[in-house]
N, CA, C and O of each residue as an XYZ file, in Angstrom:
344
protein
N     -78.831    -19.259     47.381
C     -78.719    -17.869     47.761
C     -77.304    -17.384     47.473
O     -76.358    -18.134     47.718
N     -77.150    -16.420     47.071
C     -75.851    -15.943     46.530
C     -75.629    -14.991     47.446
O     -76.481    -14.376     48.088
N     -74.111    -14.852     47.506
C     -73.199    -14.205     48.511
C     -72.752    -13.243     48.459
O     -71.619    -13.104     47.998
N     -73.652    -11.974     49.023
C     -73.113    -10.810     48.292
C     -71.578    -10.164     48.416
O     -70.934    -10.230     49.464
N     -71.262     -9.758     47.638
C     -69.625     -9.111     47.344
C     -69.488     -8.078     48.433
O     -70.331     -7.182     48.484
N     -68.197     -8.134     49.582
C     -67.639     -7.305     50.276
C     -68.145     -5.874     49.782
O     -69.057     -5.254     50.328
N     -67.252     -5.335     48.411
C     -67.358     -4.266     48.198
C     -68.831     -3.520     47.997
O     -69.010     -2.308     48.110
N     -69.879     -4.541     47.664
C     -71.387     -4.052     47.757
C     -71.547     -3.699     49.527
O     -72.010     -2.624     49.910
N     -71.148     -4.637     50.354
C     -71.619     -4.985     51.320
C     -71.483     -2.826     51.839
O     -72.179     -1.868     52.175
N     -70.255     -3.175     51.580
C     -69.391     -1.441     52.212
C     -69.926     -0.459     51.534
O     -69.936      0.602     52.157
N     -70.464     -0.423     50.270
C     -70.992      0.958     49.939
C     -72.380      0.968     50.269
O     -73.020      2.013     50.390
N     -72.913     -0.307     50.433
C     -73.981     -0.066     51.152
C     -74.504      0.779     52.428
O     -75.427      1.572     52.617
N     -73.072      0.013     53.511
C     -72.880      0.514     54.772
C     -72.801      1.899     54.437
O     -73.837      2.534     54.632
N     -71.581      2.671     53.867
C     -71.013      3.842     53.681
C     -72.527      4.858     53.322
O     -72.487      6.002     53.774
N     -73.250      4.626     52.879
C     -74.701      5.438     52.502
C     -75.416      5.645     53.928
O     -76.156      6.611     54.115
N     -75.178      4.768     54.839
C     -75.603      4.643     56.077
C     -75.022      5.287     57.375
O     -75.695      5.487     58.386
N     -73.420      5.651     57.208
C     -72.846      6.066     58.092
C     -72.660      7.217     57.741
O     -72.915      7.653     56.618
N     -71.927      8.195     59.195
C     -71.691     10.017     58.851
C     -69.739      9.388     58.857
O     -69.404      8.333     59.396
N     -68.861     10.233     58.219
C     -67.749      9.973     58.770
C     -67.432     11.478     59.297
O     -68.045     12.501     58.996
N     -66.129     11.322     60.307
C     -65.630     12.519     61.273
C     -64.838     12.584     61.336
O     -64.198     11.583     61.658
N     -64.072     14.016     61.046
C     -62.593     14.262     61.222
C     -62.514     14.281     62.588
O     -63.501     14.808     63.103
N     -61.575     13.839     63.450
C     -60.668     13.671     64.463
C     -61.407     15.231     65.297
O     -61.777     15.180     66.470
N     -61.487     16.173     64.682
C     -61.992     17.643     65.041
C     -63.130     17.140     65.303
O     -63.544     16.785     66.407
N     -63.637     17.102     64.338
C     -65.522     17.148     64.573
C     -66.196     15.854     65.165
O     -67.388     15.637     64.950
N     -65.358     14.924     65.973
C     -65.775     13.832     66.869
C     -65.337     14.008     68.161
O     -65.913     13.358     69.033
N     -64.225     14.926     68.547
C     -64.302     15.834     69.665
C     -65.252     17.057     69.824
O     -65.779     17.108     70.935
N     -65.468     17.699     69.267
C     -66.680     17.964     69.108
C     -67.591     18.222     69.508
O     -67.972     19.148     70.224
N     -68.350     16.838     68.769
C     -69.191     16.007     69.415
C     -69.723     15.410     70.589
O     -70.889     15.157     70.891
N     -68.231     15.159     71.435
C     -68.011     14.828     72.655
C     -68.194     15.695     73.552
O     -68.872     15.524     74.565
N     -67.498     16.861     73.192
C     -67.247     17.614     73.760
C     -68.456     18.498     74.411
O     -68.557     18.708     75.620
N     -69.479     19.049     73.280
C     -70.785     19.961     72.995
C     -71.415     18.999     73.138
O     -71.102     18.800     74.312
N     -72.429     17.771     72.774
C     -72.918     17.216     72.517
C     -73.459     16.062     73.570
O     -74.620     15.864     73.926
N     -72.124     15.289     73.999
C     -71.884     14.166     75.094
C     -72.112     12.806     74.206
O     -72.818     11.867     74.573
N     -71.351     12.873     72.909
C     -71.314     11.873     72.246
C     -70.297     10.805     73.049
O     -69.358     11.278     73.688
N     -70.510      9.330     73.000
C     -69.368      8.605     73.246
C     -68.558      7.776     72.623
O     -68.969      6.674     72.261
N     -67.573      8.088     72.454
C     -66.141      7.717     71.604
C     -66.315      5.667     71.657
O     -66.178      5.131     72.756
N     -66.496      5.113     70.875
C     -66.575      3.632     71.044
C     -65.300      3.238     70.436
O     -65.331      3.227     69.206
N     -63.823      2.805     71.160
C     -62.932      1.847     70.569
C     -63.320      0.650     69.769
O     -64.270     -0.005     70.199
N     -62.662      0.214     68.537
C     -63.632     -0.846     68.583
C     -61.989     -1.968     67.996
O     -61.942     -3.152     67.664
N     -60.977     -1.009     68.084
C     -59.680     -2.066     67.935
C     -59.557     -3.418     68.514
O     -60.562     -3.912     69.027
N     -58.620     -3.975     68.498
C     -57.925     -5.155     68.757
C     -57.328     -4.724     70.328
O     -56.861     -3.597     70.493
N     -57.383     -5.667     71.401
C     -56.505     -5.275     72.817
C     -55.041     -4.666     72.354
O     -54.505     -3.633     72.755
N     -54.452     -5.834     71.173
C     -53.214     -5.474     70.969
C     -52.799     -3.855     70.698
O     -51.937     -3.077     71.106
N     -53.936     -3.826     69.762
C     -53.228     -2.261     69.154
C     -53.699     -1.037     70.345
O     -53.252      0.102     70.211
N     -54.741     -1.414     71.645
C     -54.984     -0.322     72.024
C     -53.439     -0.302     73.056
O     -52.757      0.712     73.208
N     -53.145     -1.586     73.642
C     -51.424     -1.482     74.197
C     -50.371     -1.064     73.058
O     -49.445     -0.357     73.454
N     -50.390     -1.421     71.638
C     -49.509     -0.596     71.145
C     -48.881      0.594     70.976
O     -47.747      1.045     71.136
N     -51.012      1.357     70.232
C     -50.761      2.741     70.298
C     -51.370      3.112     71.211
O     -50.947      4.266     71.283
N     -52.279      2.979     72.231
C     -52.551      3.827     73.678
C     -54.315      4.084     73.429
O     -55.003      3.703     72.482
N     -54.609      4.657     74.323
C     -56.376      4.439     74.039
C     -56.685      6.548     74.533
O     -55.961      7.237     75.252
N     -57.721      6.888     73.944
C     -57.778      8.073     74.482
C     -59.047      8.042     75.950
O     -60.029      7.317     76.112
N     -58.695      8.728     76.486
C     -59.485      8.956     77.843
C     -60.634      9.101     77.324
O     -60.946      9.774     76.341
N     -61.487      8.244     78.219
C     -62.606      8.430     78.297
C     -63.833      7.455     77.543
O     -65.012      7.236     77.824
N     -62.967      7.019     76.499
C     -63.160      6.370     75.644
C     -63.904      4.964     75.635
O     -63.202      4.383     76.462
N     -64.673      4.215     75.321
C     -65.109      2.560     75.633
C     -65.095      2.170     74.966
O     -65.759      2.384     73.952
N     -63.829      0.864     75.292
C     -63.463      0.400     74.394
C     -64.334     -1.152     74.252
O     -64.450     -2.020     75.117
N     -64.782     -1.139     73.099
C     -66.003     -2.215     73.205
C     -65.321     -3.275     71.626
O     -65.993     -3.263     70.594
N     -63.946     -4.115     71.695
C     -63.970     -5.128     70.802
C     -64.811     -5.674     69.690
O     -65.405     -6.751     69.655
N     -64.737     -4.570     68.640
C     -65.675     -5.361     66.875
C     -65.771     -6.555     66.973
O     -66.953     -6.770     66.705
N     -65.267     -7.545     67.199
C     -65.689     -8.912     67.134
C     -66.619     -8.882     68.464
O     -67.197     -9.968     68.506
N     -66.870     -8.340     69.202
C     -68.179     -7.950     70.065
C     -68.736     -7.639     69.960
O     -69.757     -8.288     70.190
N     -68.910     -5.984     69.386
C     -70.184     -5.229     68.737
C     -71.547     -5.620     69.330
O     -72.222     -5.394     70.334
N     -71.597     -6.258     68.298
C     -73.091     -6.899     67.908
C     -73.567     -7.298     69.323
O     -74.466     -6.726     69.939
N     -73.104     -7.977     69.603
C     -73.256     -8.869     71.051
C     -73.391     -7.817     72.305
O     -74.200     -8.033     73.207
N     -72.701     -6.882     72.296
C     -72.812     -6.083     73.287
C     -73.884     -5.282     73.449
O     -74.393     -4.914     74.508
N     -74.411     -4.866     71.592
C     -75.393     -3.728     71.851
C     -76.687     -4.332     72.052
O     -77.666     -3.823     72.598
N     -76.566     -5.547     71.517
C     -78.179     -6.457     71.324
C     -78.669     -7.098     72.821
O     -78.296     -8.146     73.348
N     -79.916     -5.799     73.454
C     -80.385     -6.690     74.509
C     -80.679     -7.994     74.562
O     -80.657     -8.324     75.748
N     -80.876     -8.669     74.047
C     -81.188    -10.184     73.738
C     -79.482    -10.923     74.456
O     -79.267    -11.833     75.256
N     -79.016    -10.447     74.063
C     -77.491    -11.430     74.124
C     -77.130    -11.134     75.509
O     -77.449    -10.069     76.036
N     -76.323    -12.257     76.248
C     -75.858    -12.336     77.583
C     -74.710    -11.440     77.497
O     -74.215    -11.264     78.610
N     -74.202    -10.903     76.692
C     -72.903    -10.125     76.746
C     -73.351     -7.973     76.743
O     -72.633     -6.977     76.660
N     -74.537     -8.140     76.849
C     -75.173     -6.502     76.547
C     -74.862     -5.936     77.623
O     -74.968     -6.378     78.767
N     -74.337     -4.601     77.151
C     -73.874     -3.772     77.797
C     -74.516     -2.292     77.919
O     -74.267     -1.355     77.160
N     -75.464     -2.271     79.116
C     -76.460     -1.183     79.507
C     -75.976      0.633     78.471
O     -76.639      1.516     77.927
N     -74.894      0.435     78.635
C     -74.124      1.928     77.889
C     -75.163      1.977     76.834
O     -76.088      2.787     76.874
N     -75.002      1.090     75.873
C     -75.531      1.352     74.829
C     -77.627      1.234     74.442
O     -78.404      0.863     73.562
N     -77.618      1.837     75.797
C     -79.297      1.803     76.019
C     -79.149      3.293     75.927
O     -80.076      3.990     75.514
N     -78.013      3.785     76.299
C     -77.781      5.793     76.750
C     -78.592      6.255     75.383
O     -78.940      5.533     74.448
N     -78.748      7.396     75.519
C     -79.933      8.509     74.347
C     -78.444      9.218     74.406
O     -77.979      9.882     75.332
N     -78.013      8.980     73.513
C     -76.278      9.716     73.144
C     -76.066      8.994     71.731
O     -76.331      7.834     71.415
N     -75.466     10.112     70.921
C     -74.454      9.153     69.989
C     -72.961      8.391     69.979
O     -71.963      8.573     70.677
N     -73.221      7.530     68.968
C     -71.997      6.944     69.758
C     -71.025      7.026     68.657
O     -71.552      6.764     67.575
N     -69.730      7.316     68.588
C     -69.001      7.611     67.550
C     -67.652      6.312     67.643
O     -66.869      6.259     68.591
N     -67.622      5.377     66.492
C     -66.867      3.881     66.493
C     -65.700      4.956     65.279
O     -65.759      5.778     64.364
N     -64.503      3.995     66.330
C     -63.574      4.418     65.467
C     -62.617      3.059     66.086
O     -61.487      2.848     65.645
């Protein structure tokens, strides 16, 4: 089985995702009741600071958090809301 190439992997993804200016993901939040998902490193949210309100849910978690199956799932992401990862 061959290993597909990063850069396939991402334009794949990219066909799949919306992207959002900084404007139009407040927004979202704002009108809508979208929720803002951190998905940085601990380090960088103590570096540069985290915005209110925000849940911050660790990318090397992701997966684990949203998948009822896994001991690490986190009810949030059962909500009828969108969720906007940055």
């Amino acid at each position: 089985m061959a290993i597909k190439p990063v850069a396939e992997m991402i334009a794949e993804a990219r066909k799949r995702i919306d992207n959002h200016s900084p404007e139009e993901a407040k927004k979202r939040v704002d009108e809508q009741g979208a929720l803002l998902v951190d998905v940085r490193d601990i380090r960088e949210l103590e570096r540069d600071g985290v915005i209110p309100g925000a849940l911050h849910a660790p990318r090397g978690m992701l997966e684990f958090w949203i998948d009822p199956e896994s001991p690490y799932f986190k009810e949030v992401f059962t909500e009828d809301r969108e969720f906007v990862l940055y």
